[in-house]
C-alpha atoms as an extended CHARMM CRD file, in Angstrom:
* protein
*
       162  EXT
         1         1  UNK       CA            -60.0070000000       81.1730000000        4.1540000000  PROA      1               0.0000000000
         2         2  UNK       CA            -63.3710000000       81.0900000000        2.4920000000  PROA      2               0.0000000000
         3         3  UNK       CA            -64.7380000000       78.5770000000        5.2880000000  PROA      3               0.0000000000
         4         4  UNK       CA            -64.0230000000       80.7860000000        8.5880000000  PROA      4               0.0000000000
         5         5  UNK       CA            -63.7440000000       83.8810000000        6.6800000000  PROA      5               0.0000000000
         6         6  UNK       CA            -60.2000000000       85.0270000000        7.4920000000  PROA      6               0.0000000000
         7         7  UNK       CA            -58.1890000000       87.5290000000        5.8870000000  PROA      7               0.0000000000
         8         8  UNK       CA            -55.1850000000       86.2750000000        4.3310000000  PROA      8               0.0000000000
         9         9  UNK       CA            -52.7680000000       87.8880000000        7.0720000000  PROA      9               0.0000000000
        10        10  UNK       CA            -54.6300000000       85.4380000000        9.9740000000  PROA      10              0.0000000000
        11        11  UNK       CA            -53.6060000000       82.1820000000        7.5670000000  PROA      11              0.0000000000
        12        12  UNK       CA            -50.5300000000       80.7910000000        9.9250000000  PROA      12              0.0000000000
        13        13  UNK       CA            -49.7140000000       77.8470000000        8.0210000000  PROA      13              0.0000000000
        14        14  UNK       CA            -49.0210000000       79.2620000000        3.9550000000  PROA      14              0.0000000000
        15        15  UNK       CA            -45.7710000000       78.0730000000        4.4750000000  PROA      15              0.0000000000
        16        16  UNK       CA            -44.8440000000       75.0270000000        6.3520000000  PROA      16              0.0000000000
        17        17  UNK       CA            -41.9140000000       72.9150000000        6.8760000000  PROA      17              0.0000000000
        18        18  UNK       CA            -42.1830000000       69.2630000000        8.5410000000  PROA      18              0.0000000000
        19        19  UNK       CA            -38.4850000000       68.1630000000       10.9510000000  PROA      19              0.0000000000
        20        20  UNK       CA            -38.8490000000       64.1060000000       10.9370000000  PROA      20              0.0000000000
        21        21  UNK       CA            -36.1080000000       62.7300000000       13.6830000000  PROA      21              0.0000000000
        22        22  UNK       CA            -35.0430000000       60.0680000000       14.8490000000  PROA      22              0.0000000000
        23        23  UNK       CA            -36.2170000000       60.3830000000       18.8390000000  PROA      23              0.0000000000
        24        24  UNK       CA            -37.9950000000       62.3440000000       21.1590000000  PROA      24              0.0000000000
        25        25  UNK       CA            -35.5220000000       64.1310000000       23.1650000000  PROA      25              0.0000000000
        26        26  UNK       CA            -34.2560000000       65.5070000000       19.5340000000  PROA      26              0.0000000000
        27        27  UNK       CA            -38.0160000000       67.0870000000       18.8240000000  PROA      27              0.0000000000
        28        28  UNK       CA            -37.3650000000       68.9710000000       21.9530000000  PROA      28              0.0000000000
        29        29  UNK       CA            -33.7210000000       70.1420000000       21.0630000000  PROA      29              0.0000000000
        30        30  UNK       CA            -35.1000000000       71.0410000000       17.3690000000  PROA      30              0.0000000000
        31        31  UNK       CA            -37.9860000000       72.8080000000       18.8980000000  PROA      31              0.0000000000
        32        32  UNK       CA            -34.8780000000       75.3480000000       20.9760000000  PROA      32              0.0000000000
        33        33  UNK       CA            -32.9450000000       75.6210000000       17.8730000000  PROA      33              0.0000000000
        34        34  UNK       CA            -35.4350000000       76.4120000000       15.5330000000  PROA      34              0.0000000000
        35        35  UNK       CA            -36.9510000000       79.0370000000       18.5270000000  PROA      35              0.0000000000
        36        36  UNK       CA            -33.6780000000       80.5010000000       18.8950000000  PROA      36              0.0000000000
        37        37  UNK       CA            -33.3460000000       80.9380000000       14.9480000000  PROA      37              0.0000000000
        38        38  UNK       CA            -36.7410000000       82.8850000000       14.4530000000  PROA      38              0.0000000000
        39        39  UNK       CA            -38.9010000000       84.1110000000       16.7760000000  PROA      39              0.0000000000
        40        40  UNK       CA            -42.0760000000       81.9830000000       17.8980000000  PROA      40              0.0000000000
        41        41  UNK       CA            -45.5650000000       83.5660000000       16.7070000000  PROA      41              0.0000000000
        42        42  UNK       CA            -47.2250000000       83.5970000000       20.8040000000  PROA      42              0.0000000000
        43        43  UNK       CA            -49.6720000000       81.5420000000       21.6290000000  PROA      43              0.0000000000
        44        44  UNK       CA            -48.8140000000       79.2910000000       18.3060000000  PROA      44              0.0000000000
        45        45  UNK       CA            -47.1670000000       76.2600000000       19.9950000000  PROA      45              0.0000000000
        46        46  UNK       CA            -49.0470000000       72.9320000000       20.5630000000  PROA      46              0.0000000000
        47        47  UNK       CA            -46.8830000000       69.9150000000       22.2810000000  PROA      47              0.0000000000
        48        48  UNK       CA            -49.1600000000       66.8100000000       21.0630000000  PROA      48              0.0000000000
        49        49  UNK       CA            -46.0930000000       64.7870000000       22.0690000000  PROA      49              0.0000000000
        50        50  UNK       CA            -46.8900000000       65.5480000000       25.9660000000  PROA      50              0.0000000000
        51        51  UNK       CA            -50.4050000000       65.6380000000       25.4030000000  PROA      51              0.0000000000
        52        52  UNK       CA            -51.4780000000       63.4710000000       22.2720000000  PROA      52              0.0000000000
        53        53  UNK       CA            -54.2610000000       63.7150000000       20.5920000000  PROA      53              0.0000000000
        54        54  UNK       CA            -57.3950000000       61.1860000000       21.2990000000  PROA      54              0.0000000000
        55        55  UNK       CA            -57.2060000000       59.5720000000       17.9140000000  PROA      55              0.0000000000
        56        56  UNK       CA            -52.8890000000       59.0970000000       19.2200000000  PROA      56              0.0000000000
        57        57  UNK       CA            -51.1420000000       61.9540000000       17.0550000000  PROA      57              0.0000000000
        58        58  UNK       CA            -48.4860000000       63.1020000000       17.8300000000  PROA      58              0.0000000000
        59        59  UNK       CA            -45.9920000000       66.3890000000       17.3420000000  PROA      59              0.0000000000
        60        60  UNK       CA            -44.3910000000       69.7270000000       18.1550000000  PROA      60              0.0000000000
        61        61  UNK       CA            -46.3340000000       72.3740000000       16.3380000000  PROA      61              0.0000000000
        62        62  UNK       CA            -45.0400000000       75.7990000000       16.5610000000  PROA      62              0.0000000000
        63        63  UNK       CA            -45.3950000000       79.0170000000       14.0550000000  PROA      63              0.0000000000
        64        64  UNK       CA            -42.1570000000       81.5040000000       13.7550000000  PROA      64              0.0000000000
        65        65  UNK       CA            -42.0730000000       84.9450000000       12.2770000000  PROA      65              0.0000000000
        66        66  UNK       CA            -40.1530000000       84.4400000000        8.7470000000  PROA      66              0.0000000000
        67        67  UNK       CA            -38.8800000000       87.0610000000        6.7010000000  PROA      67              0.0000000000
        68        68  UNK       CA            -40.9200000000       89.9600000000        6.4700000000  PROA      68              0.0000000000
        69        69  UNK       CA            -42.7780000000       89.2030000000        9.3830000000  PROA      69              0.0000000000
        70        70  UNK       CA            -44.2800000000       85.7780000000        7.2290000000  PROA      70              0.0000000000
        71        71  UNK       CA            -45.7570000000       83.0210000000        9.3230000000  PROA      71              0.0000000000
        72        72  UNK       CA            -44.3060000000       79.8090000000        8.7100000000  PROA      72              0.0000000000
        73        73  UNK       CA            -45.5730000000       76.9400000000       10.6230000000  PROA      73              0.0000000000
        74        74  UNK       CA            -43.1820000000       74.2710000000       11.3540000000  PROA      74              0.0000000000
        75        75  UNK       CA            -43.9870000000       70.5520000000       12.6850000000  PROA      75              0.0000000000
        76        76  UNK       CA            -41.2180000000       68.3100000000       14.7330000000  PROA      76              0.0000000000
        77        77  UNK       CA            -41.7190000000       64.2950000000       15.1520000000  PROA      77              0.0000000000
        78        78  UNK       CA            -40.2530000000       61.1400000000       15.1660000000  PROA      78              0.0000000000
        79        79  UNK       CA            -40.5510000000       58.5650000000       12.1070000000  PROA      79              0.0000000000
        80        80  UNK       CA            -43.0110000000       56.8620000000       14.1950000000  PROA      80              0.0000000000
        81        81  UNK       CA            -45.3140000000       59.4380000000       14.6470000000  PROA      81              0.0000000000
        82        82  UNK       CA            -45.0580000000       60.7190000000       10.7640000000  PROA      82              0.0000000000
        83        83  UNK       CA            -46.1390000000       56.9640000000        9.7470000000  PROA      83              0.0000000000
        84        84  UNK       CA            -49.1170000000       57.1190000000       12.3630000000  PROA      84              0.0000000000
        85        85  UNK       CA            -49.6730000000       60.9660000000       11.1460000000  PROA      85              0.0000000000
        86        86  UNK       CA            -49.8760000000       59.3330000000        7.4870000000  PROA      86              0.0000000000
        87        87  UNK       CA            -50.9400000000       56.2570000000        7.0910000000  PROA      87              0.0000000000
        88        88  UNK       CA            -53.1220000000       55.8210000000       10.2340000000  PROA      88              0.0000000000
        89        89  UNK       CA            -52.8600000000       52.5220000000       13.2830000000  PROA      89              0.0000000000
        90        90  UNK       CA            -51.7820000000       49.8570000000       10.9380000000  PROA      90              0.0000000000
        91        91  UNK       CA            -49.0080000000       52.3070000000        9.5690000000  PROA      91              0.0000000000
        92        92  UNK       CA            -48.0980000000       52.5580000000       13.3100000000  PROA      92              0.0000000000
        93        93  UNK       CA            -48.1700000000       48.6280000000       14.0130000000  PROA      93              0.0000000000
        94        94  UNK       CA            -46.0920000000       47.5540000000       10.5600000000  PROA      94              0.0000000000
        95        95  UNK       CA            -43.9280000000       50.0940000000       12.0320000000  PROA      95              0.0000000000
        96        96  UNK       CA            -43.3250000000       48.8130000000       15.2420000000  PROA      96              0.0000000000
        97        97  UNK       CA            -43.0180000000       45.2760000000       13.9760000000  PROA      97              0.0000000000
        98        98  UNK       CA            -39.4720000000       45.8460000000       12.9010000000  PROA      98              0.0000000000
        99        99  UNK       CA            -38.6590000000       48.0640000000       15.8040000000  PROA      99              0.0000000000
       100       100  UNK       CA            -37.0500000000       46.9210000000       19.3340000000  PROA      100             0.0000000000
       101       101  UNK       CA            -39.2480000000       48.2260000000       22.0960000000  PROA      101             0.0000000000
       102       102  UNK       CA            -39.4150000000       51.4890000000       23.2220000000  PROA      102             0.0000000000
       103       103  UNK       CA            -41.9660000000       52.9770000000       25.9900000000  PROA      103             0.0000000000
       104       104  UNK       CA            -42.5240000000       55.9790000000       24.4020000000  PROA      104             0.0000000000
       105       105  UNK       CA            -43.4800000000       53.7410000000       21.5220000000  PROA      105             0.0000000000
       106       106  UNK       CA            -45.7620000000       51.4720000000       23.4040000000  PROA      106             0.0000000000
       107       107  UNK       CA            -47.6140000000       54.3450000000       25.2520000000  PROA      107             0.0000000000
       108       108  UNK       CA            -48.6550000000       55.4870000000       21.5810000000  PROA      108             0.0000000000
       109       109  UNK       CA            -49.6150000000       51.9380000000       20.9410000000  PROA      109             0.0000000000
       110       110  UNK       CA            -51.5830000000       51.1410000000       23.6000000000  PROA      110             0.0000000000
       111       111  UNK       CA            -53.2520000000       54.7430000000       23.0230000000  PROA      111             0.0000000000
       112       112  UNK       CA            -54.1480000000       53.9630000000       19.3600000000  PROA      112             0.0000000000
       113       113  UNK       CA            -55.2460000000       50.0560000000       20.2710000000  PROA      113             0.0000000000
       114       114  UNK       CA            -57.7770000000       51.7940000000       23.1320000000  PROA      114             0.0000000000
       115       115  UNK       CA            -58.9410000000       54.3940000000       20.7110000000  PROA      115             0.0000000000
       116       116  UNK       CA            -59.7870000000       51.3380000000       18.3480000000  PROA      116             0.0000000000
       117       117  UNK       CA            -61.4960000000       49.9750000000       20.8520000000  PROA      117             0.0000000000
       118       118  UNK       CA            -63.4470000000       52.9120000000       22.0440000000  PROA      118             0.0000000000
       119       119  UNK       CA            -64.7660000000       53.1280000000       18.0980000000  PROA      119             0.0000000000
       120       120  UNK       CA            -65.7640000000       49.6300000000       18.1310000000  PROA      120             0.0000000000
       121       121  UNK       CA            -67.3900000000       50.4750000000       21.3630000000  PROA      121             0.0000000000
       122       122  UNK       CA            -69.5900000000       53.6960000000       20.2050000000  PROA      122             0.0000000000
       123       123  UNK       CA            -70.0280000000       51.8880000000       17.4390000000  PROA      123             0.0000000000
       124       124  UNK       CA            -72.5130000000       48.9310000000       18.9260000000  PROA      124             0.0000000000
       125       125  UNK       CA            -73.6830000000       51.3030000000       21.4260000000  PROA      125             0.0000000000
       126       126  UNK       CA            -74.9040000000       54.1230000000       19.3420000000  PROA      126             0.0000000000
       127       127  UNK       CA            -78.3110000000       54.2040000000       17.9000000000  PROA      127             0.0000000000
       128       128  UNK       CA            -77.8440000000       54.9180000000       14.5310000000  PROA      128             0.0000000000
       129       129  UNK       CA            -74.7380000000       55.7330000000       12.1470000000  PROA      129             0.0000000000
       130       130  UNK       CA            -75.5770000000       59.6670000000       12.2890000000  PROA      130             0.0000000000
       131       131  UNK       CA            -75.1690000000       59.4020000000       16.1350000000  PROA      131             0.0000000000
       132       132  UNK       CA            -72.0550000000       57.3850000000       15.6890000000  PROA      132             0.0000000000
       133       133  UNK       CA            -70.6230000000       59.8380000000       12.9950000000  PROA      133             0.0000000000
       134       134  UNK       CA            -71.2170000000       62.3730000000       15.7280000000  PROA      134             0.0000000000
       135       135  UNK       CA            -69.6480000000       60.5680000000       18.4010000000  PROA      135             0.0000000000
       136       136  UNK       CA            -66.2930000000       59.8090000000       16.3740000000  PROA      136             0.0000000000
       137       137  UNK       CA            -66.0650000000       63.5220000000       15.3890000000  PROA      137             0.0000000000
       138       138  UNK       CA            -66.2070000000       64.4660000000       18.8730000000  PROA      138             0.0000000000
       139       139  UNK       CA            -63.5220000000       62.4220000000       19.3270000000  PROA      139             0.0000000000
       140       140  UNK       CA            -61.2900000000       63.2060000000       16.6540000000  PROA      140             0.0000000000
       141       141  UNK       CA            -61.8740000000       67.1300000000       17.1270000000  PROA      141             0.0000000000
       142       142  UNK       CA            -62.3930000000       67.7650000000       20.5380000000  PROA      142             0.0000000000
       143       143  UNK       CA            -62.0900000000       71.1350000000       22.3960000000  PROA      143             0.0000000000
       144       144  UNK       CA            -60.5170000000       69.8050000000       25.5230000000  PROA      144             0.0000000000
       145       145  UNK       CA            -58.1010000000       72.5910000000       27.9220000000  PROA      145             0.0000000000
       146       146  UNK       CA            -55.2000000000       70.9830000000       29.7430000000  PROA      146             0.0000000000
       147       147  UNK       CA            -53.4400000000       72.6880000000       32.3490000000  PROA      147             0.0000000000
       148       148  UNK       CA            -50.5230000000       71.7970000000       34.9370000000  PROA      148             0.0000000000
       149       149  UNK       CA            -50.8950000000       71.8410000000       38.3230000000  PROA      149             0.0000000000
       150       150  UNK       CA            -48.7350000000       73.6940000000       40.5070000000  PROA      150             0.0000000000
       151       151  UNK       CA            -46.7060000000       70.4120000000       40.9820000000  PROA      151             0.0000000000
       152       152  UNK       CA            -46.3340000000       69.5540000000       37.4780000000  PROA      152             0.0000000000
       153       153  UNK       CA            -49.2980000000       67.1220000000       36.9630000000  PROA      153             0.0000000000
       154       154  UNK       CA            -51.3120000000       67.1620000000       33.8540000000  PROA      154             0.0000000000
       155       155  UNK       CA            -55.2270000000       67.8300000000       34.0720000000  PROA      155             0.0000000000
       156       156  UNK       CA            -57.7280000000       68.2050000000       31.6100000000  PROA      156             0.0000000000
       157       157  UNK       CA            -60.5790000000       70.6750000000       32.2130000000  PROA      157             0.0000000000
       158       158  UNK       CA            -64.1370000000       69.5000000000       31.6530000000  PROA      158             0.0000000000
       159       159  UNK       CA            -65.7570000000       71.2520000000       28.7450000000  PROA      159             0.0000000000
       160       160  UNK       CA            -68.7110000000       74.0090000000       29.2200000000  PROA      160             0.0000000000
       161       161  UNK       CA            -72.3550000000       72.8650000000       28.0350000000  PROA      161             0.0000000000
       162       162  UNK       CA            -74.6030000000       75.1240000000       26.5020000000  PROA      162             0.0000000000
């Protein structure tokens, strides 16, 4: 609150609950019974399942009006995605070394071994570690705007330069 100066009535996440599943397709049908239970906050719903983050996270985010009009922001995965939420890529990997294979599972994978890679990349390329620091925050924060096309396809919008 301090940091961006908001009043306590703009904090959306006070209280927060976390839905760990077993699959995908139940994120999505917890996601329409928890919406049809309270009513969604607009504009307060992020799918990082459909569109994961850079750095490979993954979730349903979504806030609902609680009692007495109370925020409460509540977060749907899979077991897979808590472990690389928590515990980072090798969390991931020891996870999906007792697993059968799934390609939900290996998109994630490949996503976080790229991302690796991409570090490792910046990394030698960048000319000192204050450029890299700012290169990896980039990354791991980024501003980026996705929309859908008209037909359903998935496109990220450039960002706007200064």
């Amino acid at each position: 609150m301090r940091d961006q100066r908001k009043p306590f009535a703009e904090i959306m996440d006070v209280f927060g609950f976390r839905i760990i599943t077993e699959d995908v397709a139940s994120c999505y049908r917890i996601l329409g019974v928890v919406h049809n239970l309270y009513k969604p906050v607009p504009g307060r719903f992020k799918d990082y399942i459909a569109i994961p983050k850079a750095n490979g996270y993954q979730s349903l985010h979504t806030t609902l009006f609680g009692s007495r009009g109370m925020p409460i922001e509540v977060q749907i995965r899979t077991r897979e995605m808590e472990a690389m939420a928590n515990n980072g890529i090798a969390a991931h990997w020891l996870y999906k070394a007792g697993q059968t294979s799934h390609p939900i599972a290996e998109g994630s994978h490949a996503r976080a071994r790229a991302w690796v890679k991409g570090l490792l990349e910046m990394q030698r390329h960048a000319g000192d570690s204050l450029e890299f620091i700012e290169h990896v925050k980039n990354d791991l924060f980024p501003d980026d705007i996705y929309v859908f096309t008209p037909k359903g396809d998935i496109m990220e919008l450039p960002r706007a330069r200064p």
